[in-house]
Every structure is written in structure tokens, then in C-alpha cells.
C-alpha positions, -999 to +999 in steps of 0.1 A: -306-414+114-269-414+125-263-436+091-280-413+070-262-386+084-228-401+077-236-409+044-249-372+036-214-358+050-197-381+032-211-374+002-208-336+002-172-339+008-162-364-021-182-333-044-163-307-028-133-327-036-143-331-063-147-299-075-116-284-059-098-308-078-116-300-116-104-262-102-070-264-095-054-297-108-049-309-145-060-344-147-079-361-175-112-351-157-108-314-169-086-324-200-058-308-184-072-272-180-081-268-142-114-251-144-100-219-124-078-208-152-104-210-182-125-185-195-153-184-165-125-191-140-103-158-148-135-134-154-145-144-121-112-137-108-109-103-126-148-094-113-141-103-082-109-079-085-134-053-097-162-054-068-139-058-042-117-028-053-144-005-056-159-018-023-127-008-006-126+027-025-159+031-011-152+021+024-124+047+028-134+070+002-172+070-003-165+068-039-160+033-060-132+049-082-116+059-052-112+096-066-119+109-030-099+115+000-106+109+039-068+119+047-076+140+078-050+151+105-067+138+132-070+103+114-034+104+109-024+116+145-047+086+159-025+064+135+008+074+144+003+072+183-014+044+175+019+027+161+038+044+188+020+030+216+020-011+197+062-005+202+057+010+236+066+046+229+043+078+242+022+094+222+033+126+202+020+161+209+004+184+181+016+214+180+006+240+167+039+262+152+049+229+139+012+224+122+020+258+106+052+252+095+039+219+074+012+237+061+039+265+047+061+237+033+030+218+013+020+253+004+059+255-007+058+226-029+024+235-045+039+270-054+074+258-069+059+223-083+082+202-067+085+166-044+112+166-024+121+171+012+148+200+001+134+227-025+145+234-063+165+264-046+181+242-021+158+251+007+156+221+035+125+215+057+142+228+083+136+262+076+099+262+081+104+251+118+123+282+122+098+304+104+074+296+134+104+295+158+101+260+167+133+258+184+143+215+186+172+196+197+158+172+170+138+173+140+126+146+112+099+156+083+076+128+061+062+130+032+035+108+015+010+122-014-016+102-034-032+081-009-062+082+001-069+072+040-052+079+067-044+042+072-026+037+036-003+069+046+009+049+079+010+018+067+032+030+041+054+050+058+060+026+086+070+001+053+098+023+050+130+020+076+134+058+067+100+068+073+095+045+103+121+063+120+106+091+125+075+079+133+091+060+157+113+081+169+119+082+207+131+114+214+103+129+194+077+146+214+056+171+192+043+166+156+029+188+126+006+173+103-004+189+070-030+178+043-037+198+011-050+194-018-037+207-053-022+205-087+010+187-082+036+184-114+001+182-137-017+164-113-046+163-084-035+147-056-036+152-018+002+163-002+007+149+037+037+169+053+045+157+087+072+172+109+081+155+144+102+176+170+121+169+201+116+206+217+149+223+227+153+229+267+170+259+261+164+280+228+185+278+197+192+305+176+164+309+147+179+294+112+206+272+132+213+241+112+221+212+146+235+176+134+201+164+147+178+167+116+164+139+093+136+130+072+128+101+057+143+101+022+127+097-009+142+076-035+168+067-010+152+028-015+161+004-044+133-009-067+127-041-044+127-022-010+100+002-027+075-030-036+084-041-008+070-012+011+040-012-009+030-048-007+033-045+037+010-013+028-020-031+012-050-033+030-066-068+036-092-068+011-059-063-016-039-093+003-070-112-001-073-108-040-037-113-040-038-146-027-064-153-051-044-146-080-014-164-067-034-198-062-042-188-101-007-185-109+006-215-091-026-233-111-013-216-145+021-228-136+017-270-130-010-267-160+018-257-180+040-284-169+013-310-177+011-295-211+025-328-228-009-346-215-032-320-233-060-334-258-041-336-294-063-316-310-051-288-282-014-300-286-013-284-312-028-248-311-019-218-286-035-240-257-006-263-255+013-230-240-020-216-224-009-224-188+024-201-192+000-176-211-022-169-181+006-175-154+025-144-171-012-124-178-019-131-138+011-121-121+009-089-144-026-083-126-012-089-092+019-063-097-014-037-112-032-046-079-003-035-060+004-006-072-036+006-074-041+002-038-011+013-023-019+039-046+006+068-033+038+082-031+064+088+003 
């Protein structure tokens, strides 16, 4: 019984060798085209993009095309004390002038079809605190827009040094939080205005500007430190497919190099470059599936 046993384990693992190896390494076995980079290898890859890309829409959204939001302020108040208390910070307060002051500033934007933390006219966020005479030694504002869970908008800001500041900020007791929907610069999309405060002991002066006022700036990141952001923003079912597509390029890559060893009947047509071909053609899908589920803007 033991025998038999043995010899069934062994055998199973020399066909998942077996196979592994007709996947992912060029040898004369496969002709030199590992099995994951032909035809039925990539339209598995790009199905499996598919499914789990709508699954994860559907998860967070309840719709597959992800052209829902569940951005609440609750969500994101759990997710920023959340983050808070993992770097052993207390949790922030919401308050309700500073509530109404992001509300007015989304409403702002909306109005003047702008994205910026200082208006067209030159208006800074500041001014919305004061409206509601929140009076603050210290003040910070976030934005985000185009995501759609409370998770992505978190994740995403605290991606960003800028953004993470605030969140993180230790002087910080009370927060605002805003989401509304509307027509932004010709599009639908859901705006997130958060405004953190570290309440004055003694009052200021309505429409004071104090040294101690920062948001976390847009643009202020070059191209890299933007995908950067984006790619620590994914969620796990993204990182998964990801990693898919990377063992897919890496595939591509030493098919390519083993291109001299093709049949020479394929020597000679567009397969004896095929390797290169799909390496590019991958690594063009991973940069889309980057960009599709981080989805938004801070």
C-alpha cells in the first residue's frame, strides 16, 4: 500500500512538472513557445483579467463595470482611524463645522468646474473653515475623486507622502469629510474633500491666514512617484493579476532570447520575434490594469 502510494505521488509530481515546464520554459518539448504565452495561454490570462475585475467591481460596488460608488463618510472615517491607530496615533474627531465646510468646498468646485485645493479666483481651502468659524492652530485639506470605495481613497492617499501627512498628522484632532456626486470638467464622478484640524485653545480671528496650513498637493509628484502611489493603492485581487502577467512577461522575455532555437519554418515568419511581441503587448496590460483599479484621482 505504502509502495503504491509512493509511486502515485511520484507520478503526479513528474506531470505537474511536467506541465509547468511546457508553460513557462522554451525547450524542444513546446517548440520553443511555452504554452502560457500562445493563443489559449494569453486569452486565459486576459479572461481571467476580465472575471476577476468585474468580481472586484462587484464586491465594492455591486455593479461589474464598477460604475457605482460605496464612498461613504463613515467608511472613510473607519479607514482613516484605522491607519491612525496601525502608527499609534488617536483617532480623529468629526466635526461637524468642519463637515460643512467640506461639503461647501466640493459644492465650490462643482460650481466653478475646477480640481484644485486653491480656486480659479485664488480662493484657498482655508476659507471654508472660517465660513463655519472653525477656529485651528492647524489645518491640512485632501482631496481624492474617481474612486470608488472607501478603501481605494485611503490607500491612495496614504501612497502619497503629501497626502499621508495629513492623515497622519499628530497634532490633528478633528476631521471633515465630504462625498458628492456631480458633473466634474465633463464628467460623473464622486469628489471626497477632507479637512483635518487641530482646534485653537484660544480663538483666532475669522479669515486669519496662520503659517500652520497644508494640504496635500496635487501634481506636486513626478510621473514615477504618481505610479508609484497607484500601484501601493491596488487592491489584492489587482496585485494578483499583476503577478500573473509579470510571470507572462518574464515567459515572453527568455522565449525571446531562445528565439534562435525556433522550428525553421517559424524562423522565419513574425513568430521568430513573437516572444518580444507579447512581452511589450503584456506589460501594456499591466500599466491598463493599474490605472483601472486605482481608478481615481488625489
Amino acid at each position: 500500500m505504502k509502495q503504491t502510494k509512493k509511486r502515485s505521488h511520484s507520478t503526479l509530481h513528474k506531470r505537474v512538472h511536467r506541465h509547468v515546464k511546457l508553460a513557462f520554459v522554451p525547450h524542444s518539448d513546446n517548440h520553443y513557445r511555452p504554452h502560457l504565452i500562445r493563443r489559449y495561454g494569453l486569452a486565459t490570462i486576459i479572461l481571467m483579467f476580465f472575471v476577476s475585475y468585474g468580481a472586484n467591481n462587484y464586491v465594492n460596488t455591486g455593479d461589474v463595470l464598477g460604475q457605482q460608488t460605496n464612498v461613504t463618510v463613515s467608511g472613510l472615517l473607519k479607514d482613516i482611524n484605522d491607519a491612525r491607530q496601525s502608527n499609534n496615533l488617536g483617532k480623529l474627531r468629526l466635526n461637524p463645522q468642519l463637515n460643512k465646510a467640506a461639503y461647501a468646498k466640493a459644492q465650490d468646485m462643482l460650481q466653478q468646474q475646477y480640481w484644485a485645493h486653491v480656486s480659479p479666483t485664488g480662493t484657498q481651502p482655508w476659507k471654508w473653515m472660517n465660513d463655519v468659524q472653525y477656529n485651528y492652530d492647524k489645518a491640512g485639506e485632501n482631496l481624492a475623486k474617481g474612486f470608488n470605495s472607501d478603501s481605494a481613497v485611503t490607500l491612495a492617499w496614504m501612497a502619497s507622502p503629501n497626502h499621508r501627512a495629513n492623515v497622519l498628522g499628530e497634532s490633528y484632532e478633528d476631521v471633515g469629510l465630504a462625498v458628492v456626486e456631480g458633473r466634474l470638467l465633463g464628467k460623473e464622478t464622486t469628489l471626497v474633500v477632507s479637512m483635518y484640524g487641530d482646534p485653537a485653545d484660544v480663538a483666532t480671528v475669522a479669515g486669519a491666514v496662520t503659517p500652520n496650513e497644508f494640504y496635500g498637493a496635487a501634481g506636486s509628484e513626478g510621473a514615477l512617484a504618481v505610479l508609484g502611489a497607484r500601484v501601493q493603492a491596488l487592491p489584492a485581487v489587482a496585485v494578483g493579476s499583476l503577478v500573473v502577467l509579470l510571470a507572462a512577461v518574464l515567459t515572453a522575455l527568455v522565449a525571446h532570447a531562445y528565439r534562435g532555437r525556433l522550428p525553421k519554418n517559424l524562423r522565419t515568419s513574425w513568430y521568430r520575434h513573437h516572444g518580444i511581441y507579447k512581452a511589450i503587448g503584456l506589460t501594456s496590460l499591466s500599466i491598463v490594469i493599474v490605472f483601472l483599479y486605482s481608478g481615481g484621482q488625489i
